[in-house]
N, CA, C and O atoms as a MOPAC input file, in Angstrom:
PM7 MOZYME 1SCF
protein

 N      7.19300 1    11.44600 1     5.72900 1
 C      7.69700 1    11.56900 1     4.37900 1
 C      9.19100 1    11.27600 1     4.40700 1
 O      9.88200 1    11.99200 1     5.13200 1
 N      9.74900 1    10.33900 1     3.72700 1
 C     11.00100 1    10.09200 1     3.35400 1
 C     11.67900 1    10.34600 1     1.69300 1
 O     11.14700 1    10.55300 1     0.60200 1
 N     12.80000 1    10.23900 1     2.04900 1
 C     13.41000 1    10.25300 1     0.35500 1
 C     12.74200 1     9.26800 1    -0.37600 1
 O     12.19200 1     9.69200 1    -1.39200 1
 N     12.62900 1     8.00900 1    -0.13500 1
 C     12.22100 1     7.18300 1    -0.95600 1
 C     10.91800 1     7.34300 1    -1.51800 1
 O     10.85300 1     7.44100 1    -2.74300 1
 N      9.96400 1     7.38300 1    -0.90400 1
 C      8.73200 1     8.23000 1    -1.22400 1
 C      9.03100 1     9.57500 1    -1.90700 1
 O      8.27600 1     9.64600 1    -2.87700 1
 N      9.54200 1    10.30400 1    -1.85200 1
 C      9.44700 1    11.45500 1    -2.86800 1
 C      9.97800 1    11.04500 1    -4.27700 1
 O      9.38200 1    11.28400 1    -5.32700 1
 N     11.01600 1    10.48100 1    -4.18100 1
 C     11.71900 1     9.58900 1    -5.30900 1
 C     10.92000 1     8.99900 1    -6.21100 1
 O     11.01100 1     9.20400 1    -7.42200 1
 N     10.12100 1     8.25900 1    -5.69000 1
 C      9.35900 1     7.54200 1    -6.31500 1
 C      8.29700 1     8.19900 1    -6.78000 1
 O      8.00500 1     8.12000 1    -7.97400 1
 N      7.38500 1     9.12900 1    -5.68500 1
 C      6.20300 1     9.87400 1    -6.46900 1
 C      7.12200 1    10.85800 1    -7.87000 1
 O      6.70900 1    10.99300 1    -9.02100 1
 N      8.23700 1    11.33800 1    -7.37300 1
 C      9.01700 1    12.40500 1    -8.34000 1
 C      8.98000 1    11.50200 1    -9.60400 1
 O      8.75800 1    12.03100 1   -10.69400 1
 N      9.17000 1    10.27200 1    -9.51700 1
 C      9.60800 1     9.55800 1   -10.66600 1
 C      8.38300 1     9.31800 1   -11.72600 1
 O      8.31100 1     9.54000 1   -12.93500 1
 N      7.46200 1     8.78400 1   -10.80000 1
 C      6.00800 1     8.81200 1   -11.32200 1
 C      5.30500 1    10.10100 1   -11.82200 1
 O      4.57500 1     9.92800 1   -12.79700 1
 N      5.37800 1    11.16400 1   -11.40800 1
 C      5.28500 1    12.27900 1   -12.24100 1
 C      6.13000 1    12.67300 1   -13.30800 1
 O      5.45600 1    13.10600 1   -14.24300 1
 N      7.38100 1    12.68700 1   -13.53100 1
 C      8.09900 1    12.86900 1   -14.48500 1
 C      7.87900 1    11.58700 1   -16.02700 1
 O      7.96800 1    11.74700 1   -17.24400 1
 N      7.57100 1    10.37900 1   -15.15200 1
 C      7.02600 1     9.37900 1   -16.70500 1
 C      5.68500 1     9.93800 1   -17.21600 1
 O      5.46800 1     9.90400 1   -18.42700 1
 N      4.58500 1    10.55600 1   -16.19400 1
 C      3.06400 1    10.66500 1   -16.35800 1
 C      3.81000 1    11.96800 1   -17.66500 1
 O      3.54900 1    11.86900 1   -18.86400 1
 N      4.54900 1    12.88000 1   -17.19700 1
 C      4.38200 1    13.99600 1   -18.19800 1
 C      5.41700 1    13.86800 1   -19.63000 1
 O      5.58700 1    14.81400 1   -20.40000 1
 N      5.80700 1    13.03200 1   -19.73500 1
 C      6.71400 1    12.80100 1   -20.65500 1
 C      7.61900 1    11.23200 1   -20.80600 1
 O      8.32500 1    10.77900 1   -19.90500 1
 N      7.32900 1    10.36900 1   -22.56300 1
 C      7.80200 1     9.29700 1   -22.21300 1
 C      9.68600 1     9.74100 1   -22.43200 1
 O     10.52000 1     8.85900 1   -22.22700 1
 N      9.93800 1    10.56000 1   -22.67400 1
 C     11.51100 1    11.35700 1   -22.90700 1
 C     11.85600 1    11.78300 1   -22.08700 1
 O     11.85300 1    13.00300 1   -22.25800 1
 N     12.32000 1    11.44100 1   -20.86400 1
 C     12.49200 1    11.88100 1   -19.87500 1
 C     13.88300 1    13.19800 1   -19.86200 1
 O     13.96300 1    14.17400 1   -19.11700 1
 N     14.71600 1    12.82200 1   -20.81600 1
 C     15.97100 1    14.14800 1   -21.05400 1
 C     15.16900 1    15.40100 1   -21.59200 1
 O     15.28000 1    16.61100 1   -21.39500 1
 N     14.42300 1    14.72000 1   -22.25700 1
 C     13.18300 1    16.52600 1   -23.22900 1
 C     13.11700 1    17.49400 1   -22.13400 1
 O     13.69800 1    18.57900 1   -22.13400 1
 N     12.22000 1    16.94100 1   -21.00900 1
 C     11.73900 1    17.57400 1   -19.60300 1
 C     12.57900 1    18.75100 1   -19.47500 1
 O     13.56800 1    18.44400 1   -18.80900 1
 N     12.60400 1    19.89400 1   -19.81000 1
 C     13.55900 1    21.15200 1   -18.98900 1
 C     13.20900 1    21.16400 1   -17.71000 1
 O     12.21200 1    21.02600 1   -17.00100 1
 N     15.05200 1    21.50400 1   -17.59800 1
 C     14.90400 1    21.54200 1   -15.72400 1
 C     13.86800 1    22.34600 1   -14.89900 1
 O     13.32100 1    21.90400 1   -13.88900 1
 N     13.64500 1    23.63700 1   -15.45900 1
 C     12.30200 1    24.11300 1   -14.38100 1
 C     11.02100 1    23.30900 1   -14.25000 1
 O     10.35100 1    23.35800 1   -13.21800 1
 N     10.60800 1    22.40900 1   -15.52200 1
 C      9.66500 1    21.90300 1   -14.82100 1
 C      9.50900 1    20.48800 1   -14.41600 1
 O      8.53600 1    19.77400 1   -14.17000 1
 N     11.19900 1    20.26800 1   -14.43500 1
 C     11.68100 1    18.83700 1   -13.40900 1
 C     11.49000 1    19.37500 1   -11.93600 1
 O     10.95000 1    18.66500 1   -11.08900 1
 N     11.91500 1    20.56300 1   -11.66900 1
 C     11.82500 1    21.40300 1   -10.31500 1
 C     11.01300 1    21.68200 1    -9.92500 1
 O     10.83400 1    21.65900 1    -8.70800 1
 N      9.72700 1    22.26100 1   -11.17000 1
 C      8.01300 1    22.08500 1   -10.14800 1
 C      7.63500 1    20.69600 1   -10.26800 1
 O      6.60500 1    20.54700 1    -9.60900 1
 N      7.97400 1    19.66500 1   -10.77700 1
 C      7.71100 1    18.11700 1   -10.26500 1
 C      7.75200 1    17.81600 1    -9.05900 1
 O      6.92100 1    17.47700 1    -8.21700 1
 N      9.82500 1    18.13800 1    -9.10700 1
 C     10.24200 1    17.89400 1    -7.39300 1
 C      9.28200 1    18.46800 1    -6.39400 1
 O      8.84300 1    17.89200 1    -5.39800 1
 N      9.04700 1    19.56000 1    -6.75900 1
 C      8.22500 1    20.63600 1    -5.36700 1
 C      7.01900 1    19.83100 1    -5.72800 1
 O      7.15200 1    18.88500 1    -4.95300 1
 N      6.35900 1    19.69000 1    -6.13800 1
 C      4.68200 1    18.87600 1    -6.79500 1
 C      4.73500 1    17.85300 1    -5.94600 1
 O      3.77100 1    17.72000 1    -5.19100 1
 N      5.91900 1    16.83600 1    -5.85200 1
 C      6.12000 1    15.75700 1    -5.32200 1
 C      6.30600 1    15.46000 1    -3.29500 1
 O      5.99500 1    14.59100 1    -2.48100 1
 N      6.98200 1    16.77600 1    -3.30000 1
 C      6.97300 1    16.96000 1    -1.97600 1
 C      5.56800 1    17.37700 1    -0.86700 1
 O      5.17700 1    17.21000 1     0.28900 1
 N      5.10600 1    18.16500 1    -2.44700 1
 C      3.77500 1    19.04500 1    -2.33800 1
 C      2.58700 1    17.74100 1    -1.83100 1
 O      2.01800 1    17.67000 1    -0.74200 1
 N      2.51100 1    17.17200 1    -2.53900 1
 C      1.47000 1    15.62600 1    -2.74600 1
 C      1.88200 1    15.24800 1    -1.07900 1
 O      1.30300 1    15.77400 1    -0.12800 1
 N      2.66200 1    14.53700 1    -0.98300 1
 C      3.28300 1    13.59800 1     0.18900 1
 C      2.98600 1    14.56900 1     1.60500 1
 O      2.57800 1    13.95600 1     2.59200 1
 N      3.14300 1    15.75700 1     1.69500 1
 C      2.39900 1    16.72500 1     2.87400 1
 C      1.11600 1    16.32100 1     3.00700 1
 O      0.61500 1    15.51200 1     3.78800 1
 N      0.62400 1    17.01300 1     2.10600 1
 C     -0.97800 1    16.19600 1     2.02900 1
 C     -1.32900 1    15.47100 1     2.21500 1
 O     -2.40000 1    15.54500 1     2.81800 1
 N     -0.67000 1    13.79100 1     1.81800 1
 C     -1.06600 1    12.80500 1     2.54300 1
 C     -1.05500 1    12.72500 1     3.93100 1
 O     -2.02700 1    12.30500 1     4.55900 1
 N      0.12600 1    13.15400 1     4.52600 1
 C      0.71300 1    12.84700 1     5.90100 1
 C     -0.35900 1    13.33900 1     6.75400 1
 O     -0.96800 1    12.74300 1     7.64300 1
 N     -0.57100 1    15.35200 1     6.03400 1
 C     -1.60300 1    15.94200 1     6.87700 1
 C     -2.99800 1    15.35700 1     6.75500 1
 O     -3.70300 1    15.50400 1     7.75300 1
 N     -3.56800 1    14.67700 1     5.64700 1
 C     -4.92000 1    13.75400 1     5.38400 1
 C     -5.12400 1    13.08900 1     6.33900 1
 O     -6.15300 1    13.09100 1     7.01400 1
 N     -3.65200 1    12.10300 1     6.58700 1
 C     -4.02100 1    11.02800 1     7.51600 1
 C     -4.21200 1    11.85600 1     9.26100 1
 O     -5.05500 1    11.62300 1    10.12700 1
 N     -3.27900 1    12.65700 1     9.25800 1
 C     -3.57500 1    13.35000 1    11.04500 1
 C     -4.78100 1    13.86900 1    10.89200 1
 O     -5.41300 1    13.87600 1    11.94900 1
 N     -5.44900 1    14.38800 1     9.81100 1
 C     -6.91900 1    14.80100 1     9.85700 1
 C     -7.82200 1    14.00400 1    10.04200 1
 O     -8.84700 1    14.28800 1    10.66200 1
 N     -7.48900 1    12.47700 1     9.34500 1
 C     -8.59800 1    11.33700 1    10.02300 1
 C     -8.69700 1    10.59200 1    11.09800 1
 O     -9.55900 1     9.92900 1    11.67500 1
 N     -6.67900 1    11.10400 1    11.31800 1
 C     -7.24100 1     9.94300 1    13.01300 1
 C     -7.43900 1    10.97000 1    13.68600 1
 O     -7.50300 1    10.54200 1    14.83900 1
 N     -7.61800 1    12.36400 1    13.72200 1
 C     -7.91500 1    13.35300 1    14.98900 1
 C     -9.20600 1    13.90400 1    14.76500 1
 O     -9.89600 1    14.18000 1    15.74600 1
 N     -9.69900 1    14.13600 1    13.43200 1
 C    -10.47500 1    14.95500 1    13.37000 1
 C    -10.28800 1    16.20500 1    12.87600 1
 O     -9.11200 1    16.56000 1    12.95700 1
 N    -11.09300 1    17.07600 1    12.34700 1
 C    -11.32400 1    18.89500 1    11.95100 1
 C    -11.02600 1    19.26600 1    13.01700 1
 O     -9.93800 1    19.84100 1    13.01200 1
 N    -11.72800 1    19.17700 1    14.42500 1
 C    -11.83700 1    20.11200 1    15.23500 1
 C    -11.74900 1    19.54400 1    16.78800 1
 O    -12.24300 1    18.50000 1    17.21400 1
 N    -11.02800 1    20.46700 1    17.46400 1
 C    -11.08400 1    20.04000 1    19.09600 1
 C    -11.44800 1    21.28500 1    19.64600 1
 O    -11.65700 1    22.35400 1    19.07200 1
 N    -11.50900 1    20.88700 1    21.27200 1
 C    -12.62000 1    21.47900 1    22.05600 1
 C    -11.59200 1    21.70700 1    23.30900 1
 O    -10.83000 1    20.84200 1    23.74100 1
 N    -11.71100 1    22.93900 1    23.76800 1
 C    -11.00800 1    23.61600 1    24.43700 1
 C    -11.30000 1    24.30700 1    25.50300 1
 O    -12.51100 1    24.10700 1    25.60200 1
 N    -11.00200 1    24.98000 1    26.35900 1
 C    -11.59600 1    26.16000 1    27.41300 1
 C    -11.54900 1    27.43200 1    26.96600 1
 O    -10.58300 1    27.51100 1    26.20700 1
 N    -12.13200 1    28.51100 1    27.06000 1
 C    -11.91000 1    29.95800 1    26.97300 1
 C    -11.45900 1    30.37600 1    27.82800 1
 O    -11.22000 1    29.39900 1    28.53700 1
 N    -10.99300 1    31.61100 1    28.54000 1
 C    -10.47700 1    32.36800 1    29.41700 1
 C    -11.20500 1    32.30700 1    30.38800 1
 O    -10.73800 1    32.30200 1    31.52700 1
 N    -12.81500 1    32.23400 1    30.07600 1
 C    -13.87500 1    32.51600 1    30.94700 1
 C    -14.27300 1    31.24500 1    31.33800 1
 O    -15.17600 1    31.31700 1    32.17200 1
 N    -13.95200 1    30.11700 1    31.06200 1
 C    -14.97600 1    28.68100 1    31.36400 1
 C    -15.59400 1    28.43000 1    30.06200 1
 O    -15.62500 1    27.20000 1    30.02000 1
 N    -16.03700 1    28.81000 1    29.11800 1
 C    -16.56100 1    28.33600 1    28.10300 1
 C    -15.83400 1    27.31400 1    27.58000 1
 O    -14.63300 1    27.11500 1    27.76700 1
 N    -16.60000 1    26.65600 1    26.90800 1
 C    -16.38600 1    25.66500 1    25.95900 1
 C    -16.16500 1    26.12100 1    24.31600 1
 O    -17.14200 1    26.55300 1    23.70500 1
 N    -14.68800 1    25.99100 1    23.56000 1
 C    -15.24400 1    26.40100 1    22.50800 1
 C    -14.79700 1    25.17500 1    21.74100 1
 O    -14.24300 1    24.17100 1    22.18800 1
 N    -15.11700 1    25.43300 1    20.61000 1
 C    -14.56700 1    24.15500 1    19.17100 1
 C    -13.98200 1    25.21700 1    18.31300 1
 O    -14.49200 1    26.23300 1    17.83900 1
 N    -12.41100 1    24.57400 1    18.20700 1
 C    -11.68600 1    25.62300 1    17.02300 1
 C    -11.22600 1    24.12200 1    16.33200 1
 O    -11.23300 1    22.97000 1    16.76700 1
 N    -10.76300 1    24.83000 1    14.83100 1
 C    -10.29500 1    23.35300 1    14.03300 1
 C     -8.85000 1    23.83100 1    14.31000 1
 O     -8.32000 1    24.86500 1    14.71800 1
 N     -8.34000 1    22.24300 1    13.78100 1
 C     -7.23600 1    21.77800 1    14.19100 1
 C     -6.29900 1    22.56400 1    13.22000 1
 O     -6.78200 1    22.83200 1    12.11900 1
 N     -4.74900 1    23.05400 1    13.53900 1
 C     -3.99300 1    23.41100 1    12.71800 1
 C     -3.42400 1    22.54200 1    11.62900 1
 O     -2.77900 1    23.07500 1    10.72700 1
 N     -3.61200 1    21.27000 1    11.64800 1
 C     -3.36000 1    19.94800 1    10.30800 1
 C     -4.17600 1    20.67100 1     9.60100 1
 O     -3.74900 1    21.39400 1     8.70000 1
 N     -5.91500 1    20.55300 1    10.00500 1
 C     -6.56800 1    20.43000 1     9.12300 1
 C     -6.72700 1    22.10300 1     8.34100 1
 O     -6.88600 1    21.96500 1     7.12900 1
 N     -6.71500 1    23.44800 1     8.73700 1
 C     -6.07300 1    24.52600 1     7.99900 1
 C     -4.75800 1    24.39000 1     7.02300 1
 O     -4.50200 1    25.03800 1     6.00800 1
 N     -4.17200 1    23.57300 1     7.51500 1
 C     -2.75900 1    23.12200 1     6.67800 1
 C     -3.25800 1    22.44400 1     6.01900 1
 O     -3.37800 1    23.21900 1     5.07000 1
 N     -3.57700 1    21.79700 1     5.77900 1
 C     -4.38700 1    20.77600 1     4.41700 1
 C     -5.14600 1    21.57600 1     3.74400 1
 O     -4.65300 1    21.75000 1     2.63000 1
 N     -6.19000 1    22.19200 1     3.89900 1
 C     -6.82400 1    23.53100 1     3.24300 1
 C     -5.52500 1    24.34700 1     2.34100 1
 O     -5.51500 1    24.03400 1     1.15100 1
 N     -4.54100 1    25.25500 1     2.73300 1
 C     -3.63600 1    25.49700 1     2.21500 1
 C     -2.46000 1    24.71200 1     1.26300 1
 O     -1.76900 1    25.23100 1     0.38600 1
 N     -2.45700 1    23.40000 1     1.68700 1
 C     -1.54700 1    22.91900 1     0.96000 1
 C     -1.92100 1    22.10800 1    -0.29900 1
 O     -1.20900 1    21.65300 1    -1.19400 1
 N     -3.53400 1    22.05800 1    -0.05100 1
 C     -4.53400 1    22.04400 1    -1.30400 1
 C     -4.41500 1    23.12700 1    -2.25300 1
 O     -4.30800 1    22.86200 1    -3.45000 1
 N     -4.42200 1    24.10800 1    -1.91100 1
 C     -4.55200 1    25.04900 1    -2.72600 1
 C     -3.18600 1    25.33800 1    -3.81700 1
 O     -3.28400 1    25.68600 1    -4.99400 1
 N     -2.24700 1    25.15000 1    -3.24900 1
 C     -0.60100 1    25.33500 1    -3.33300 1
 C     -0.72700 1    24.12600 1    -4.20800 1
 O     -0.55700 1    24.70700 1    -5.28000 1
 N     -0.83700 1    23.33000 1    -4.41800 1
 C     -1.02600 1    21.70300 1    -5.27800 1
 C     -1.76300 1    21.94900 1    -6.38100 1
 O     -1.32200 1    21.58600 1    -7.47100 1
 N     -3.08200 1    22.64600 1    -6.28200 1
 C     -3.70600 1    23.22700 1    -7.42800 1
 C     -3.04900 1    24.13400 1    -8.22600 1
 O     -3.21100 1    24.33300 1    -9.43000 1
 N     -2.06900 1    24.82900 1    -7.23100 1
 C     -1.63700 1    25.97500 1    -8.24100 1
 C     -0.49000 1    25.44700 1    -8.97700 1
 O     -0.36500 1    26.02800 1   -10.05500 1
 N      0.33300 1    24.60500 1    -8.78000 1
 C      1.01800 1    23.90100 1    -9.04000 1
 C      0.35200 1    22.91400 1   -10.27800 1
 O      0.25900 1    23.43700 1   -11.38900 1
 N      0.13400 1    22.24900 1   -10.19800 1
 C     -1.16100 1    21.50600 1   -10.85100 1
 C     -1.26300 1    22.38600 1   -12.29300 1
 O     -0.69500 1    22.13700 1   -13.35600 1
 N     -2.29100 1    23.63300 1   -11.92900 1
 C     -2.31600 1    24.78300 1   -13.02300 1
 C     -1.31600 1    25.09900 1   -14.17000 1
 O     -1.35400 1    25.12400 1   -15.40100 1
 N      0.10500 1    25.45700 1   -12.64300 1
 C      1.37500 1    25.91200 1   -13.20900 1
 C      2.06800 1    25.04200 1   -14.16500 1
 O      2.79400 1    25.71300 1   -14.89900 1
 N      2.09600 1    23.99400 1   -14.37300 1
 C      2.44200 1    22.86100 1   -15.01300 1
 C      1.46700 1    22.06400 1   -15.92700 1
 O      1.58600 1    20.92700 1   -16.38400 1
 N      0.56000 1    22.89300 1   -16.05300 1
 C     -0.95400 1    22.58600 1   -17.20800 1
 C     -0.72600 1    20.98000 1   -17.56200 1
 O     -0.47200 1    20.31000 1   -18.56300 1
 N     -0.98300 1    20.74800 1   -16.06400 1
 C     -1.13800 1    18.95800 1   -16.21400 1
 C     -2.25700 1    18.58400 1   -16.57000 1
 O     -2.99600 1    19.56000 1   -16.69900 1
 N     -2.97300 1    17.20900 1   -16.89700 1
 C     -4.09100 1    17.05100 1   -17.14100 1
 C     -4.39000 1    16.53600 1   -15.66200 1
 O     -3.47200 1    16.70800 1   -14.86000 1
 N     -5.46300 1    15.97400 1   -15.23200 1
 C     -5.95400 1    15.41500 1   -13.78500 1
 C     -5.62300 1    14.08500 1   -14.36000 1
 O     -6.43700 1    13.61700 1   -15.15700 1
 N     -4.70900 1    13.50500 1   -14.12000 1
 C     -4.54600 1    12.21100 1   -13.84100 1
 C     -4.91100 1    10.94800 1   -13.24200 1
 O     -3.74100 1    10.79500 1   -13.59500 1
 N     -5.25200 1    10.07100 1   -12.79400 1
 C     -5.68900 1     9.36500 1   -11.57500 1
 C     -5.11000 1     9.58600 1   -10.44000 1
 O     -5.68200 1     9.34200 1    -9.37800 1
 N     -3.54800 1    10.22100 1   -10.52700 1
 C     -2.72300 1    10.53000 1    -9.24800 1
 C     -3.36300 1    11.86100 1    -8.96500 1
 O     -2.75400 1    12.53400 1    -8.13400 1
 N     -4.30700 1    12.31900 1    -9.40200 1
 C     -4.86000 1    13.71000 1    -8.99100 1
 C     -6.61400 1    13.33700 1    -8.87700 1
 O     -7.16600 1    13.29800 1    -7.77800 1
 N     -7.38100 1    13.07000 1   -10.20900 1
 C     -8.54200 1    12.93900 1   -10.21000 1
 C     -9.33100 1    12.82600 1    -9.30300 1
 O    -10.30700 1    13.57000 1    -9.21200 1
 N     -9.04800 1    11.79500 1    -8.38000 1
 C     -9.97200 1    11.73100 1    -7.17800 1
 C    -10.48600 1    13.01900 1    -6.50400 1
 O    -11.60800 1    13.41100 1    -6.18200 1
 N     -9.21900 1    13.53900 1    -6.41000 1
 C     -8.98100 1    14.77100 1    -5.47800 1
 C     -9.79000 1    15.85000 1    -5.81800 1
 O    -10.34000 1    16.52800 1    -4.95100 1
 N     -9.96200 1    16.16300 1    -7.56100 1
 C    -10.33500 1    16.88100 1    -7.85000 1
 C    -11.92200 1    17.22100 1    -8.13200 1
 O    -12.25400 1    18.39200 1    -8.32000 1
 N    -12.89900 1    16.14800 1    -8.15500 1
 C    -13.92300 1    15.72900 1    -8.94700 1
 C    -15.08600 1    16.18100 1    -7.86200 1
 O    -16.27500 1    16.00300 1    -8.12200 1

């Protein structure tokens, strides 16, 4: 994730919710910003979830074999949720920049 990428998703959310962009009060230019940062985690963690996988395979103390999931993919679980609430908090509609996600 870079500035330019947040910039740009930030920007693209702020036209989706308003063609007046001065109207916008600053708090919910500020859950944009966070919305925006929020989104771009998700991707990053999406993509380490597809090239690794949910879950790896490990030793126990004893010799066993176990399968625990990966800490990306718990972080993506959570940072889903945090996006929804966000999402909520800002009584957006599902957009196409969301829809997929949601359906």
């Amino acid at each position: 994730m870079n500035k330019a990428e947040h910039e740009q998703l930030f920007a693209q959310l702020l036209r989706e919710d308003s063609d007046d962009l001065r109207s916008i009060p600053l708090r919910r230019k500020q859950l944009l910003g966070t919305l925006a940062f929020i989104i771009l985690e998700e991707r990053h963690l999406q993509e380490d979830v597809m090239q690794n996988g949910i879950t790896y395979v490990t030793t126990g103390d004893k010799g066993q074999e176990l399968q625990k999931k990966r800490p990306a993919y718990e972080e993506l679980k959570r940072i889903r949720d945090q996006k929804l609430r966000y999402v909520k908090e800002l009584g957006l509609q599902l957009s196409p920049l969301f829809a997929d996600e949601f359906d």
